[in-house]
C-alpha positions as CSV (number, residue, x, y, z in Angstrom):
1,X,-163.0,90.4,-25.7
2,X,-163.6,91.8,-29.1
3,X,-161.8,94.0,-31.6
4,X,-164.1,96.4,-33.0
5,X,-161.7,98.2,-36.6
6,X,-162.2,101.1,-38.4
7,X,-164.3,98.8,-40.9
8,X,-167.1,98.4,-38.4
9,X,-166.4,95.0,-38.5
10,X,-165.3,92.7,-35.0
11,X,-162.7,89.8,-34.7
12,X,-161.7,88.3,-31.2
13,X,-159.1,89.9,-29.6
14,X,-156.0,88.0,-30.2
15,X,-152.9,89.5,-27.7
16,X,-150.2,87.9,-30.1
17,X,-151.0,90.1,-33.1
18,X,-149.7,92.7,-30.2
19,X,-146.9,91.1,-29.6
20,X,-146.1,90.8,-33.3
21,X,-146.5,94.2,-34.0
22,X,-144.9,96.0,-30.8
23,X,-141.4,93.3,-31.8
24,X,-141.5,94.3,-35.6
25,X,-141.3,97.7,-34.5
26,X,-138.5,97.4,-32.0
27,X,-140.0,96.8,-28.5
28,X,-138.4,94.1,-26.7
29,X,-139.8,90.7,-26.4
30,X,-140.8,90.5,-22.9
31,X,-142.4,94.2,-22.3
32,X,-144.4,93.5,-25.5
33,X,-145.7,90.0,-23.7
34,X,-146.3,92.6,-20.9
35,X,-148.8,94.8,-22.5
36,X,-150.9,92.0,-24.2
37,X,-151.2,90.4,-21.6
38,X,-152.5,94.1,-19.6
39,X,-155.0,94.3,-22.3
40,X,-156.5,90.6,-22.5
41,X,-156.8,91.3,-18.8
42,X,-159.6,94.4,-19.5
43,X,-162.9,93.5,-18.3
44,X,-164.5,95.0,-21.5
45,X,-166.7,92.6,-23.8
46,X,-165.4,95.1,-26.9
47,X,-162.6,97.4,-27.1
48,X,-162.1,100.0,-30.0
49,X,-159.1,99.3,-32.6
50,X,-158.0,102.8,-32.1
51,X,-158.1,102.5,-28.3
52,X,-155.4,99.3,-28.9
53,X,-153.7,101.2,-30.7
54,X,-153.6,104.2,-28.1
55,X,-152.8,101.9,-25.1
56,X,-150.3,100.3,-26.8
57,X,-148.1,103.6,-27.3
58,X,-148.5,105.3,-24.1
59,X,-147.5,102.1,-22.7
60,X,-144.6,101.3,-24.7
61,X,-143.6,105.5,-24.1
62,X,-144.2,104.8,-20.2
63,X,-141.4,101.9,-20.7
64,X,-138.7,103.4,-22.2
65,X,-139.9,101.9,-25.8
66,X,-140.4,105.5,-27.1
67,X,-138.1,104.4,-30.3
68,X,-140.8,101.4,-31.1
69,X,-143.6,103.8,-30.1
70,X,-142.3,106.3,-32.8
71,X,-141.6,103.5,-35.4
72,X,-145.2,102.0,-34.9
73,X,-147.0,105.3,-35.6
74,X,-144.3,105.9,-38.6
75,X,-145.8,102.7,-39.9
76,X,-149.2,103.4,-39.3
77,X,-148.9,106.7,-41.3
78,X,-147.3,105.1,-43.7
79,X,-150.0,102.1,-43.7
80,X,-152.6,105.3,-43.6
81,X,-151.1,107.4,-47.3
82,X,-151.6,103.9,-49.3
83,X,-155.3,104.3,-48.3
84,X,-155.3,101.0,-46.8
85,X,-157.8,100.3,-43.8
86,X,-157.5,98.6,-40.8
Protein backbone atom coordinates (compact mmCIF):
# COMPACT_ATOMS: atom_id res chain seq x y z
CA UNK A 1 0.00 0.00 0.00
CA UNK A 2 0.85 3.54 -0.43
CA UNK A 3 0.93 6.78 1.56
CA UNK A 4 -0.45 9.44 -0.43
CA UNK A 5 0.70 13.23 2.06
CA UNK A 6 -0.53 16.51 1.90
CA UNK A 7 2.50 17.24 -0.51
CA UNK A 8 0.89 15.13 -3.29
CA UNK A 9 3.71 13.18 -3.08
CA UNK A 10 3.53 8.91 -2.24
CA UNK A 11 5.90 6.74 -0.05
CA UNK A 12 5.13 3.03 0.86
CA UNK A 13 3.24 2.54 3.71
CA UNK A 14 5.53 1.70 6.48
CA UNK A 15 3.26 0.41 9.80
CA UNK A 16 6.27 1.15 12.23
CA UNK A 17 6.29 4.90 11.65
CA UNK A 18 2.69 4.11 13.39
CA UNK A 19 3.94 2.48 15.97
CA UNK A 20 6.52 5.18 16.57
CA UNK A 21 4.33 7.85 16.65
CA UNK A 22 1.09 6.28 18.55
CA UNK A 23 4.32 5.24 21.56
CA UNK A 24 5.85 8.82 21.49
CA UNK A 25 2.58 10.06 22.23
CA UNK A 26 1.63 7.72 25.02
CA UNK A 27 -0.26 4.70 23.59
CA UNK A 28 0.99 1.49 24.88
CA UNK A 29 3.27 -0.66 22.98
CA UNK A 30 1.12 -3.54 22.08
CA UNK A 31 -2.28 -1.63 21.08
CA UNK A 32 -0.14 0.55 18.84
CA UNK A 33 1.36 -2.89 17.12
CA UNK A 34 -2.41 -3.53 16.99
CA UNK A 35 -3.54 -0.71 14.79
CA UNK A 36 -0.58 -0.92 12.31
CA UNK A 37 -0.97 -3.99 11.84
CA UNK A 38 -5.25 -3.21 11.18
CA UNK A 39 -4.10 -0.78 8.63
CA UNK A 40 -1.30 -2.86 6.59
CA UNK A 41 -4.13 -5.28 6.55
CA UNK A 42 -6.52 -2.72 4.17
CA UNK A 43 -6.96 -3.98 0.80
CA UNK A 44 -6.39 -0.41 -0.66
CA UNK A 45 -3.44 0.10 -3.29
CA UNK A 46 -3.26 3.96 -1.69
CA UNK A 47 -4.62 5.38 1.43
CA UNK A 48 -4.77 9.19 2.15
CA UNK A 49 -2.23 10.63 4.92
CA UNK A 50 -5.16 12.26 6.55
CA UNK A 51 -7.28 9.08 6.55
CA UNK A 52 -4.00 7.45 8.75
CA UNK A 53 -4.20 10.00 10.63
CA UNK A 54 -8.16 9.71 11.20
CA UNK A 55 -8.04 5.92 11.79
CA UNK A 56 -5.42 6.10 13.98
CA UNK A 57 -7.38 8.40 16.64
CA UNK A 58 -10.67 6.90 16.57
CA UNK A 59 -8.93 3.72 17.17
CA UNK A 60 -6.72 4.69 19.79
CA UNK A 61 -10.21 6.71 21.46
CA UNK A 62 -12.14 3.19 20.88
CA UNK A 63 -9.16 1.65 23.19
CA UNK A 64 -9.07 3.58 26.02
CA UNK A 65 -5.86 5.60 24.52
CA UNK A 66 -7.90 8.88 24.53
CA UNK A 67 -4.82 10.65 26.53
CA UNK A 68 -2.40 9.57 23.41
CA UNK A 69 -5.23 10.47 21.04
CA UNK A 70 -5.38 13.98 22.56
CA UNK A 71 -1.45 14.27 22.79
CA UNK A 72 -1.14 13.25 18.98
CA UNK A 73 -3.45 15.90 17.66
CA UNK A 74 -1.76 18.52 20.33
CA UNK A 75 1.34 17.64 18.37
CA UNK A 76 -0.06 17.77 15.06
CA UNK A 77 -1.34 21.35 15.80
CA UNK A 78 1.56 22.21 17.04
CA UNK A 79 3.52 20.60 13.97
CA UNK A 80 0.58 22.56 11.90
CA UNK A 81 1.49 26.65 13.52
CA UNK A 82 5.31 26.18 12.51
CA UNK A 83 3.96 25.87 8.92
CA UNK A 84 5.61 22.63 8.47
CA UNK A 85 3.91 20.03 6.03
CA UNK A 86 3.45 16.59 6.12
Amino acid sequence: MEVRKKSGSTEVFMPEKVVVSAVKCGCPYDTAREIASSLSARKESTIESTEIREYVLSELRSRDATSAADAWEAYDREKKNRGEVG
